[in-house]
N, C-alpha and C positions, 0 to 999 in steps of 0.2 A: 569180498568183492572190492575191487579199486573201485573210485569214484570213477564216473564217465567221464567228468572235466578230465581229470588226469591220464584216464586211459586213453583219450582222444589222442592227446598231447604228447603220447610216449610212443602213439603209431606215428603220427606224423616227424616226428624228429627220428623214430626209426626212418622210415621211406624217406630219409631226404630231402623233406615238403618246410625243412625249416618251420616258421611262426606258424604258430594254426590257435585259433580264439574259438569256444565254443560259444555260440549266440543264444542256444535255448535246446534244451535236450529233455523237455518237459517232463521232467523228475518231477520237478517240488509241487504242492500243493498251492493250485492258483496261477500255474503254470499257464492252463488255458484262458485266464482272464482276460491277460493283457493282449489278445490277439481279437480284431475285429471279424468279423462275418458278414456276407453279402451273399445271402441265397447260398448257406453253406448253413451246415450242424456240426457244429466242433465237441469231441470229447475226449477225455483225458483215458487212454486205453490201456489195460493190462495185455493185449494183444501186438504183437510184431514190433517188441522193444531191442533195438539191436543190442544194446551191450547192457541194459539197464530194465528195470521194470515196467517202464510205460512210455508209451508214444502217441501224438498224435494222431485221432481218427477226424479227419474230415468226410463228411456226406455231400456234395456239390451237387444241389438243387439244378432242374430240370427250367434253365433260363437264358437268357445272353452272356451271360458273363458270372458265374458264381464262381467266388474267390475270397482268400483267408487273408488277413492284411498281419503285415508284421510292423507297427508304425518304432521309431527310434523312441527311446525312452520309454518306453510301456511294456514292450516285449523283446529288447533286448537293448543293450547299454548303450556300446557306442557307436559313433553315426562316422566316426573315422575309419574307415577303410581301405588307407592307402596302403599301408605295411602287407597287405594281405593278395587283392585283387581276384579274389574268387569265391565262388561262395558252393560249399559243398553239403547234402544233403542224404537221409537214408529214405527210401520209400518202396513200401510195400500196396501192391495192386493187388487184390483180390478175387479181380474180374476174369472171366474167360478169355477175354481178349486184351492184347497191348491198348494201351487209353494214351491220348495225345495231353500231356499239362503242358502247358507254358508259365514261364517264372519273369517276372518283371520287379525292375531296380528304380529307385526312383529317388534324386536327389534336391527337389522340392514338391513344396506340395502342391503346384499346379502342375504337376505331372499329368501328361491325363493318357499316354499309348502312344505317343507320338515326339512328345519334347519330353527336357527333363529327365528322359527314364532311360533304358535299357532293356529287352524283352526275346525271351527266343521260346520254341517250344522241342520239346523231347518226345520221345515215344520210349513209354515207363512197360516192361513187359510183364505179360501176365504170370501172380503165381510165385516171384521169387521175390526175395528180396534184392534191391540192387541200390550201391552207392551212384549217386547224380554228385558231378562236376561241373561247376560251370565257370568258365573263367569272365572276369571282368576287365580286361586290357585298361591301364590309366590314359591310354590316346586312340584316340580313331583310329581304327584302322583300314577303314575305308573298302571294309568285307563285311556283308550282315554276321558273320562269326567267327573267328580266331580259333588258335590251337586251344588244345582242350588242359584242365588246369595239371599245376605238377603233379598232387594228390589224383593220383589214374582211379578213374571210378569204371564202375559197370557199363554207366551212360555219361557219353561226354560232349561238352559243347562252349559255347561262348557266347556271351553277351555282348559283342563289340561295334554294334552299330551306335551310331548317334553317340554324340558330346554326353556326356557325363561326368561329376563331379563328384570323385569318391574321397574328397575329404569332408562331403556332408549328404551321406546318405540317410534320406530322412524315413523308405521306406523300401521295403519289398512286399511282394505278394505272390502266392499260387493261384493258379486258377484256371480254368477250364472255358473253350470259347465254343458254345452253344450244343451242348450235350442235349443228346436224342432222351436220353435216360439219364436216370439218378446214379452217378458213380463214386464211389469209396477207394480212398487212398488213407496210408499210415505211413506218416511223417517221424524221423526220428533224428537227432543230431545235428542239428542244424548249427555248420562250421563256417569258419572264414579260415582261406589258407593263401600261399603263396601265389604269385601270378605266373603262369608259365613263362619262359623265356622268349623273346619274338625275332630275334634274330638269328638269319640264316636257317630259315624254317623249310625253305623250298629245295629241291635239289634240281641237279639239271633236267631231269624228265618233267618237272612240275609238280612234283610229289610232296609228300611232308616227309622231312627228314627224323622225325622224334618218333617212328613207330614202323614196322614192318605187318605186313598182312600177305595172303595168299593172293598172287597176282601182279606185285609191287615188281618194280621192273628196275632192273642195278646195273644193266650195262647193255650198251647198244647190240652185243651178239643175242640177249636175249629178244631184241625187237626180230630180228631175223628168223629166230627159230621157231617164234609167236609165227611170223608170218608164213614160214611153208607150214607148219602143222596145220593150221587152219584153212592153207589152200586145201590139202589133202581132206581136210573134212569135209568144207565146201562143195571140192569136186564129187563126191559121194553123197552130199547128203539129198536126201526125199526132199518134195517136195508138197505141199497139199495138195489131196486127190481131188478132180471133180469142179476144177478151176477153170473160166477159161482165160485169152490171151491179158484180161485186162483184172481176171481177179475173183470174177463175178462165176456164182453158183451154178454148174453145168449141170448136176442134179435136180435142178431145183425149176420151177416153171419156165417156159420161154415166151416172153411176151415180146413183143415188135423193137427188133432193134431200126432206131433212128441215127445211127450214127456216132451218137453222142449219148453219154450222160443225164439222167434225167431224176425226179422222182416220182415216185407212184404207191399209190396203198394197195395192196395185195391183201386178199383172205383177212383185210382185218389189223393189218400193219403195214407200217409205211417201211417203205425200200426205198434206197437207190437202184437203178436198173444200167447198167453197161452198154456200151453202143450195137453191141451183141444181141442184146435184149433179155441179158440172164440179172435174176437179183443182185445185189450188191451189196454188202455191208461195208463198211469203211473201216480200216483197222493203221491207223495212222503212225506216224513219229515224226513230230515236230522238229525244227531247226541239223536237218540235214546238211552238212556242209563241211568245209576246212576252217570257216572263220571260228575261233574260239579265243580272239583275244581278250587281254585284262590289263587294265593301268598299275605301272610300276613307279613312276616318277615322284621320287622322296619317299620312293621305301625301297630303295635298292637293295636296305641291310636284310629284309626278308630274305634275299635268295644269295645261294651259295655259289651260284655261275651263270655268267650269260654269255653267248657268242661272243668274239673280239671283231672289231670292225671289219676283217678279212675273211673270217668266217662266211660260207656262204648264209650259213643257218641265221645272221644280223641279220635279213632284210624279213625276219621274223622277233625282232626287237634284241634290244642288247641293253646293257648297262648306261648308256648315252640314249636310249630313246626313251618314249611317251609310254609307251605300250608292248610286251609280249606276247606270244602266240605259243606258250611249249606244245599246246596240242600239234601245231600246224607243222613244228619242230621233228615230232616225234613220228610224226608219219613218212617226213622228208627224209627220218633215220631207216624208217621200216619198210619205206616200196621203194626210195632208189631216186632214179628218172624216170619221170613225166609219173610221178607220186601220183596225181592227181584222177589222171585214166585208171593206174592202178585198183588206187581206194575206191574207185568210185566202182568197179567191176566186183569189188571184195566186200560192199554197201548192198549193190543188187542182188547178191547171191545172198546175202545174209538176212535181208527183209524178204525175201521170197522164203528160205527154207525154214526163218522163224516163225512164218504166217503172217506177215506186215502185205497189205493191200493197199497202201496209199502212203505217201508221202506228204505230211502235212503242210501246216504251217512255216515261214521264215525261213526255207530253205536257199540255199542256193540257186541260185536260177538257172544256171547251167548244169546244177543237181537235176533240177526237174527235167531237163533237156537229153540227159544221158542215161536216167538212170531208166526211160520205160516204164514208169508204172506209174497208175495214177495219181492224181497229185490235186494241192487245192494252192490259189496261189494269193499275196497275198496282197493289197492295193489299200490305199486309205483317201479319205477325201481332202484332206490339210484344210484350209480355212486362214488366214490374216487376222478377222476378228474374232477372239474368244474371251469366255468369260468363266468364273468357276462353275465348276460341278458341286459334285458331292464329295469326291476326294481330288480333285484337279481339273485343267480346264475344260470345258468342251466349246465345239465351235459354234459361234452364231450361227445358226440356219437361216437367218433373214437377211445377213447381207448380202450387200448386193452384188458381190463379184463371189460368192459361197458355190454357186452352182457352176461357174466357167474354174474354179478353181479344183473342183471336186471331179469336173470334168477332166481337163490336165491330164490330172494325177490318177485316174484310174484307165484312161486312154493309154499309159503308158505299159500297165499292166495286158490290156485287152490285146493292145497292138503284137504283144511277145508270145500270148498261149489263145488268140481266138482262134487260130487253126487246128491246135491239138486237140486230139481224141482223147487224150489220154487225163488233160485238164476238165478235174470234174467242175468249178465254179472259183468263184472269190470271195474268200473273206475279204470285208470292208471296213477297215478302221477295227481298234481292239479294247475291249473293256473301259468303253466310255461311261463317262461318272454319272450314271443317268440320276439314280437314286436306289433308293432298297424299294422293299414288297410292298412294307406298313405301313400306316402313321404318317406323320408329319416328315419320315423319313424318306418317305417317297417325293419330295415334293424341293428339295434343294436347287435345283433347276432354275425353278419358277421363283423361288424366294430373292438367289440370288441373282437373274435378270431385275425383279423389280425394285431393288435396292440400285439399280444400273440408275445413272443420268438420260433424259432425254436426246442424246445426241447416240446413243449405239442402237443398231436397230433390231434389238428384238427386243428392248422397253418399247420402243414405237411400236411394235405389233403388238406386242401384248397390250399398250392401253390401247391400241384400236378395236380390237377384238373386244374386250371388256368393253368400250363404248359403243360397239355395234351390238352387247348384249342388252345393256339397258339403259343406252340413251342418255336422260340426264342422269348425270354426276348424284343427284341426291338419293336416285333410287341402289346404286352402288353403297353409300352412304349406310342409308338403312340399313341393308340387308349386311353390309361388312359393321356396324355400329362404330362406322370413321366419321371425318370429317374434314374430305378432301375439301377446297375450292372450288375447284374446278377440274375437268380435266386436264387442261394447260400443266397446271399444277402438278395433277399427278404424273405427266411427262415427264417434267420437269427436275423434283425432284425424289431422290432415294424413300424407296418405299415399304414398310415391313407391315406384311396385315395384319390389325387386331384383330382377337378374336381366333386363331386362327386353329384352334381346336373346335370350333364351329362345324357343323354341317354345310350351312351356307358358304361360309370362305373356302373350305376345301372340294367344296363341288366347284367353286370357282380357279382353285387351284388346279383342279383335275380336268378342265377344259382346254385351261392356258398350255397346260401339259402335252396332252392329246392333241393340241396342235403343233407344239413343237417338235412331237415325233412325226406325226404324220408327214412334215414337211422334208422330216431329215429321210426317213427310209422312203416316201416317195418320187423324190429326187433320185436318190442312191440306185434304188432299181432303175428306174426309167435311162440311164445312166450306163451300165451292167447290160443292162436289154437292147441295148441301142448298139453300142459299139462290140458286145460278145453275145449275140443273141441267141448261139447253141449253147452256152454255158449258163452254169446256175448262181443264183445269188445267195449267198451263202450267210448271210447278215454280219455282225459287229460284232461276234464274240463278245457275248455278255458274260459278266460276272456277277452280276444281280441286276433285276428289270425291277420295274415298276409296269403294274398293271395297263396304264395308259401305252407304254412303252413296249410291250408284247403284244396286246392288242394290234398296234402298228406294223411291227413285227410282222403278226404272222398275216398281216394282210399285202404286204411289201416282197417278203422274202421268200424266196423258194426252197431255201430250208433254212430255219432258226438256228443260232448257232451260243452254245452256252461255252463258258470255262468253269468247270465242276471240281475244285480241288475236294479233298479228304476220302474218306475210304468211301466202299459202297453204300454205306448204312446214311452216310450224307450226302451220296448221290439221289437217295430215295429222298430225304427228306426234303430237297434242294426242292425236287421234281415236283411233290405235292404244290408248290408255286404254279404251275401251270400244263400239267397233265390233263387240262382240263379243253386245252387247247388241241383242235385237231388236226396240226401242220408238222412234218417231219421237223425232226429237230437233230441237231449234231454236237457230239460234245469236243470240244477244240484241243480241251488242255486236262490233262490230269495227270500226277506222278505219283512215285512216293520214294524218300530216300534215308538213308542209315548211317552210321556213322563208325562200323565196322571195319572200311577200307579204307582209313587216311585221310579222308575229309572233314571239313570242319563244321559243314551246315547239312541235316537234311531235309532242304524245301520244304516244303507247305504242306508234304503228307508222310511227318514222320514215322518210324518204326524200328523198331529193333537193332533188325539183322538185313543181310542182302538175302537171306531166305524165306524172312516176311515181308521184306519188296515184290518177290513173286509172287508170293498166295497174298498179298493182296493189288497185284495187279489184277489175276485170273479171276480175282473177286469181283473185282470194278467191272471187269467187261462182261464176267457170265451177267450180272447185273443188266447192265446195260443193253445188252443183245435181247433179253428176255422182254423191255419193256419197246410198247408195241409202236411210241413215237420216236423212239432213238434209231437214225440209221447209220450211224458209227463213234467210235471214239477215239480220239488221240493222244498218245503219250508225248507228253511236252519233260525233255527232250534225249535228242539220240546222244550226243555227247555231255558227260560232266561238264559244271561250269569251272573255269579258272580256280584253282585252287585258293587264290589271293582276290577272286571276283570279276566279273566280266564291269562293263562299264556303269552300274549303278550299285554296284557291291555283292549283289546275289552272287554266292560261289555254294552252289548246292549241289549236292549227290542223289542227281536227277536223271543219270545218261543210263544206256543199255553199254555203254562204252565208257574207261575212266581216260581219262588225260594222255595216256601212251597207247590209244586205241585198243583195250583191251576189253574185247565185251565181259559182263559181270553173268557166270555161268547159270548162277541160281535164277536170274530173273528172266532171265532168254531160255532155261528150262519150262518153266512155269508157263512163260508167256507162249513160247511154241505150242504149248497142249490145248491150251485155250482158242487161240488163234484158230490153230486148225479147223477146230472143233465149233467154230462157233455159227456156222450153217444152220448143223442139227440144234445145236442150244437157240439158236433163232426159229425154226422154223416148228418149235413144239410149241 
């Protein structure tokens, strides 16, 4: 048998992949030493050794974060990895189902997820063996992911968000973010090889030009032929039986239509009900529209063509602007004149015959306007003063221009959809940094207001509030075992409680809490009910609460509204947070995407194939239809993002449609069956 170092070495210079370094192919004896553990069981396996006798077996403990660490020096040599730019891997999954890992790079050791590193995650399928590629770009390239490496793997992806320094990488790591169960993978090969190419990556439809797949579009006659065939489908195809004008179940009970949209608990489960007065389930897709632009400015070398300034298609960006639009491009190729009427006609026939009931989130406003079916829309409060959260700002609730300003700004909303029937309510502002479930982690809010100065005004209410608890200062004192002054004092300046794994401190923190939210979602509704008072209040799209902060919630909103990313199995898990709660709830956001059709990221719920996008869409909703406080879900979103990234780098393969308007057949098979169906799956 060749050695493995060598054998690595003679594929890659065959395939063209030039240099390639082997980092640790856990042959030798002690092999597993040099590798740290965190809520993981590492062993040295005669099991699923790709080209050599043994591999690593990791066991990933049932916790936040368990992860294998590969630190420089200990478990592999050098920490220079400019020559190379990507880092390639064998792994075998065991499990009945694909399992999501994510791989992070890290070129100091205060790395901690966020600086210093590099991080993406895959979905490893189950049952085979499969090479992993992950390219490491030497420069930002201002997309959470790049082309995938030269060395073509099974599963491919890139590491290229965030500054990164690959001439001192000091670590990597595997690892798994909050597994339901104990899961098993086997590591083999672990390589370094060349960095893909980055220039002229894009072609004129927006595509990747370094690979071909089923659906890829090569020239504008095929945008044409896409487009009659599909009329032709369209015009024939079913519809869901048993539906009426707005979507809502004709089979199903008739209770009192009011006009409008509303919700109600039936038999033991919360519904939406239609102005008809028939049940509702809400079956969404987010960001409906033509806008799909992405910042090009100093990477023009990325793409191979842009409109010339004559071109009608520049005033969709060109080589001389800020920003492209290929999606907006490619429709302008494929319906002609007045596109717009077109696509939007060729949108409504396709969310009705796939079984889409709502139009969600971020859409178009004159989407919502044309397309006839219901829709939620979407307003925010803004605010002048804010201060951090838990992962970014949120706004002062106590200032004093907070409420005329929140006013404004959802006035604006109200003024455009309070006459429509068809507008079920408003989401209000989106995935504010409230805090998490547990712990001390619930409570960032309140930590970082009272590190605030005396002069912003929610440290003044919050020491008011705490002085109207107990008075003087020294009974404060006691019970937090500080040693303020005064109150003055504690206005005054920056404050962190000792103590504050206490019982006493965190009851005090969970009051201060409790009033902060009360004051944000009692405004917010009062606000909502005032200027759209047949419309519902849809809340803030959370993405994690805090107990205080649902509480609030479900006394506030008229229906809760969650963003639930990963498969169903963390839909449930998520839910156990607050199932306990008896107020309809909604879920806002959830995808899943692959990396099969030419993309280079897929979102926050990877998988496979576009064929496990579907079974596990139909998953997430039979799920969710079945539980008795959910009364709909939404796929966040209807179109791909930018190939090269919309305007904060996400360019994920998240759409029912790719960049050349081309719906992806597998998940619009899936999801139609579902959809239909999801009455009867509701109603057992």
């Amino acid at each position: 048998m060749i050695p493995k170092a060598f054998a690595l070495l003679a594929f890659c210079l065959a395939c063209g992949c030039g240099q390639a370094l082997l980092l640790n192919s856990f042959e030798a004896d002690g092999a597993v030493d040099g590798l740290v553990a965190h809520d993981v069981v590492l062993e040295s396996a005669r099991d699923h050794a790709t080209d050599g006798e043994r591999s690593l077996k990791v066991v990933f403990g049932v916790t936040t974060y368990p992860n294998v660490w590969f630190a420089a020096g200990t478990a592999y040599d050098t920490s220079d990895w400019r020559p190379y730019g990507a880092i390639v891997f064998d792994v075998f999954n065991p499990g009945e189902e694909s399992l999501e890992l994510s791989v992070r790079v890290d070129d100091s050791p205060e790395a901690d997820g966020r600086v210093h590193c590099r991080q993406t995650s895959i979905a490893v399928p189950s049952r085979r063996p499969v090479t992993v590629s992950l390219a490491i770009p030497d420069r930002p390239l201002f997309m959470r992911a790049g082309p995938p490496a030269a060395e073509t793997g099974d599963v491919t992806g890139s590491l290229a968000s965030g500054e990164i320094d690959l001439a001192h990488i000091t670590a990597f790591q595997f690892f798994l973010y909050r597994p339901s169960r104990e899961h098993t993978l086997y590591f083999d090969n672990v390589r370094l090889v060349m960095a893909p190419a980055l220039d002229r990556i894009v072609d004129r439809f927006g595509q990747y030009t370094g690979a071909d797949w089923p659906g890829k579009v090569h020239d504008e006659a095929e945008l044409a032929q896409r487009r009659q065939a599909e009329a032709a489908e369209l015009e024939t195809a079913p519809l869901p039986p048993d539906r009426d004008e707005y979507g809502g179940w004709l089979a199903g009970p008739q209770l009192e239509g009011t006009g409008w949209f509303r919700a109600e608990k039936v038999n033991g489960k919360w519904w939406l009900v239609t102005p008809t007065g028939h049940l509702f389930w809400s079956i969404g897709i987010d960001c409906v529209g033509l806008d799909n632009w992405g910042p090009i400015k100093g990477r023009q070398a990325l793409f191979t063509w842009f409109p010339a300034p004559d071109d009608p298609l520049h005033r969709y960006g060109g080589a001389d602007t800020e920003n492209v639009d290929f999606f907006r491009m490619n429709v302008e190729r494929k319906y002609g004149d007045d596109a717009f009427a077109a696509w939007t006609d060729v949108t409504r026939k396709r969310l009705k015959a796939w079984g889409f009931d709502t139009v969600g989130n971020w859409a178009n406003w004159d989407c919502y306007r044309r397309l006839r079916i219901p829709f939620t829309a979407p307003t925010g409060t803004g605010g002048s003063a804010t201060f951090p959260g838990a992962w970014g700002q949120i706004v002062d609730v106590y200032a004093e221009d907070w409420p005329q300003v929140a006013e404004k700004n959802i006035l604006g909303a109200a003024n455009a959809f309070r006459e429509d029937p068809y507008c079920i309510g408003y989401f209000v502002d989106n995935e504010l940094p409230w805090g998490n479930w547990e712990g001390l982690a619930r409570y960032p809010v309140v930590f970082n207001a009272l590190r605030l100065t005396g002069d912003r005004a929610v440290k003044k209410a919050f020491t008011a509030l705490l002085r109207a608890r107990y008075g003087d200062i020294a009974r404060l004192n006691e019970r937090w075992g500080a040693g303020f002054q005064s109150w003055e004092v504690f206005l005054a300046q920056p404050v962190d409680p000792p103590n504050r794994d206490s019982q006493a401190v965190q009851e005090d923190l969970s009051f201060l809490l409790a009033d902060f939210a009360e004051r944000y979602f009692s405004v917010v509704s009062a606000l909502i009910h005032k200027h759209a008072p047949n419309q519902l209040y849809l809340g803030p799209r959370l993405c994690v609460a805090t107990p205080e902060v649902l509480a609030a919630a479900a006394k506030y909103c008229d229906v809760i509204s969650f963003n639930i990313y990963g498969r169903a199995s963390n839909l449930l898990a998520f839910a156990a947070h607050f199932e306990h709660v008896d107020r309809p709830m909604i879920i806002g956001e959830f995808h899943f995407g692959a990396l099969d059709r030419g993309m280079f990221h897929p979102g926050l719920g990877p998988v496979p194939t576009q064929e496990d996008r579907g079974l596990q869409y139909a998953e997430y909703v039979r799920t969710a239809a079945q539980k008795s406080w959910c009364v709909g879900a939404h796929w966040f979103q209807y179109v791909d993002e930018p190939l090269t990234g919309r305007f904060d780098g996400e360019n994920y393969n998240i759409g029912f449609l790719s960049a050349t308007d081309t719906p992806y057949p597998e998940l619009v098979s899936h999801a139609r069956e579902v959809n239909w169906a999801v009455y009867d799956l509701r109603s057992k």
